[in-house]
Steps between C-alpha positions, in 0.01 A plus 500: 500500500506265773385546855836437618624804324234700656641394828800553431377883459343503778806433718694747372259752493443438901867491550540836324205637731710332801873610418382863350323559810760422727728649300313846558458431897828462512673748248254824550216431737741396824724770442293766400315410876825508683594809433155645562530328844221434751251702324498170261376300707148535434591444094699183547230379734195558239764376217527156676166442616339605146529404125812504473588206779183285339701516212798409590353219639316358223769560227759307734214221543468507135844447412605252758188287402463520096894483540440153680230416260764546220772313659298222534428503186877451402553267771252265322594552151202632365524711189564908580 
């Protein structure tokens, strides 16, 4: 297989990480905390200063760059 492949994997594996994790912030994790109210504070707090931000961060990184990586791969016509 060729490395391009393999990046190709790569970005959509980080962009799954990205999208399924905001997908769960947003559907059941952000919910679920309003209706508990203030006493969630303290969770949402640890939840965005822990793991689970980092990762967010470096999956979006991820995808933006090996998705720019890619790109200009097609822009200059090199075999994919």
């Amino acid at each position: 297989m060729e490395l391009v492949t393999y990046v190709s994997a790569l970005h959509v594996i980080s962009a799954v990480v990205w999208a399924g994790g905001a997908f769960v912030m947003a559907w059941f994790v952000s919910p679920a905390a309003r209706k508990a109210g203030p006493g969630a504070g303290p969770f949402m707090g640890a939840l965005a200063s822990g793991a689970m931000s980092r990762a967010m961060t470096y999956a979006s990184a991820a995808t933006v760059v090996i998705g720019l990586v890619l790109w200009a791969q097609v822009v200059e016509g090199a075999p994919t």
